[in-house]
N, C-alpha and C positions, 0 to 999 in steps of 0.2 A: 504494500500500500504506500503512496506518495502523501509525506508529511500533510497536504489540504486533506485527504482525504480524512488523514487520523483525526483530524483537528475536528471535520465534522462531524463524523461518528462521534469523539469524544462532547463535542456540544450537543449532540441528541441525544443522548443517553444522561446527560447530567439534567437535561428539561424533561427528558423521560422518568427520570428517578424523583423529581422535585416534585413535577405535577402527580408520581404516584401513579403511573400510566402501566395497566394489565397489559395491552396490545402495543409492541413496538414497531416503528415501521420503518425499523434499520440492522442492519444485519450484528451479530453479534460480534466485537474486537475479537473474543479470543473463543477458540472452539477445543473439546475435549476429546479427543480420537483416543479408542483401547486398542491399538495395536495387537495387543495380543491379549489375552485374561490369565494365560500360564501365567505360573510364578516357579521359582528354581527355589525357595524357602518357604516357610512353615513359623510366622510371624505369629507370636500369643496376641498382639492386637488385632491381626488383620485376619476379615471375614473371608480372604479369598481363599483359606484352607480350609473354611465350611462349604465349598463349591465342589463338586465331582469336579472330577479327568472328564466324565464323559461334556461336559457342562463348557469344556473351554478350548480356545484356540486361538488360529492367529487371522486376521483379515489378508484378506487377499490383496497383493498390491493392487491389481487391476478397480476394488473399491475404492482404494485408497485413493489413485490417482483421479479418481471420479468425484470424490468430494473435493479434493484439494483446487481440481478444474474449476468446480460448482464453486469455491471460496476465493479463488483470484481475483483482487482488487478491492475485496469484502471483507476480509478478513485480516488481523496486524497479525496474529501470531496461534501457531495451534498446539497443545500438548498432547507430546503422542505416548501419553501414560492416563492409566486409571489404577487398577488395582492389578494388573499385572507387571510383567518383570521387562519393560521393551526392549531389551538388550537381548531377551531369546526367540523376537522375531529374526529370523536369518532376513531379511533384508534390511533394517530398520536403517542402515546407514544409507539405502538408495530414497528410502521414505522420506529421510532428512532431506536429500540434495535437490529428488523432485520437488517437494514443499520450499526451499528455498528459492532454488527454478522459477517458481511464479510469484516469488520478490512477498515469499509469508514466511515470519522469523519461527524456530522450531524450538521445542522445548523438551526435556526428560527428567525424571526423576528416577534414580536405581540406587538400586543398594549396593550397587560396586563388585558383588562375588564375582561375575563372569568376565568382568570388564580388562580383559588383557592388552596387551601393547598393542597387537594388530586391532583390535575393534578400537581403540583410542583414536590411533592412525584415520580410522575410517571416519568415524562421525568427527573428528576436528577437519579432516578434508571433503566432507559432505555442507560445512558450513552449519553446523548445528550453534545454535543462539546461545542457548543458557543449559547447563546440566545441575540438577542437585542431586546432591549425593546424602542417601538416608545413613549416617554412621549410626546415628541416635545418641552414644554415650563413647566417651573415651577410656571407659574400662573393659579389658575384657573379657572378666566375669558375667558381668552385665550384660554385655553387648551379645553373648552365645547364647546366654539365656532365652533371650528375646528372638536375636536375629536363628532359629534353628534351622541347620544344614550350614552355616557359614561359619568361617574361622576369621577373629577379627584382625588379625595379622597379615591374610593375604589379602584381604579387604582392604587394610590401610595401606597394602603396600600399593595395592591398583591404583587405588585413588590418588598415590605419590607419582606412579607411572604415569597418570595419563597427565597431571600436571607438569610434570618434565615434559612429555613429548610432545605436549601443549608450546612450550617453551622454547624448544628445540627447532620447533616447526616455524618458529616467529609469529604463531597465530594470535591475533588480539581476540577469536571465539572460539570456542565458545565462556559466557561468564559461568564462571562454577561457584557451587554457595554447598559447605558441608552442613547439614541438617546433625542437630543432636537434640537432646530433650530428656527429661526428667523422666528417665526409664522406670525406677522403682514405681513411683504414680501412676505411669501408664498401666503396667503389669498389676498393680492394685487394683484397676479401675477392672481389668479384664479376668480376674482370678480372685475376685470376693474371698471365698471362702481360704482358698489357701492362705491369701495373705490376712484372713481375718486374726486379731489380737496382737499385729506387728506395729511398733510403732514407727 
């Protein structure tokens, strides 16, 4: 999208929100694409380990490029994450570079297990926007507990790699922001009874 256009959108939307308006008659900034619903972990917060195998998958590029078409010039920016892992679509680095292709900035959030040197490689040369990365905690007792299937060592090492080859590459994108948060609470929130009489 070309900065007038943001500027409108963003002026409809701010008269939209004031007036309280049910019906928009402007396209949405930012759109939520699930690339995929797998996940490669077993999160004690997260409901996508209540979901069957049979239940989930990945979208097929040929969709993909279909909306992305249907949102060129309408859209600033899309995340191609919901509640699964977008790093184990095996294309996701071309989803990035199409979606850039028609000038809409891209976005992910992972938990870093899979994310090796070559997939770094890919999505910082696909033009991916912005990456966060869920560590949640800097311990890692903690961080297993929670994150299950993952080891927080080769997880912090990815996250170190892909910033080096970030670096290496001379890339100014994508912006990376590490995600952490108050594990013990969360895990309270999700495991009542275990954690009940802990202070």
């Amino acid at each position: 999208m070309k900065k007038t256009q943001i500027i409108k959108s963003l002026a409809k939307s701010y008269v939209s929100y004031v007036k309280r308006q049910v019906n928009c008659s402007y396209f949405p900034l930012k759109l939520w694409i699930e690339t995929t619903s797998r996940c490669n972990l077993a999160c004690a917060m997260c409901i996508n380990r209540q979901i069957s195998s049979a239940e989930k998958g990945d979208m097929k590029m040929e969709l993909f490029r279909k909306i992305i078409d249907q949102s060129a010039g309408k859209v600033m920016e899309i995340n191609l994450f919901h509640r699964g892992e977008p790093l184990l679509h095996p294309e996701i680095d071309k989803m990035v570079s199409y979606a850039s292709s028609k000038g809409i900035k891209t976005c992910i959030h992972t938990n870093a297990a899979l994310l090796n040197k070559t997939m770094s490689q890919k999505l910082i040369s696909a033009n991916l926007s912005k990456i966060y990365f869920s560590l949640d905690t800097i311990i890692k007792g903690e961080y297993e507990k929670n994150r299950k299937g993952a080891d927080f060592d080769i997880t912090l090492q990815n996250i170190i790699d892909f910033l080096k080859i970030k670096k290496e590459m001379s890339a100014k994108k994508p912006y990376a922001v590490i995600q952490l948060m108050d594990i013990n609470d969360a895990l309270a929130d999700t495991n009542p009874e275990e954690n009940r009489g802990k202070s």
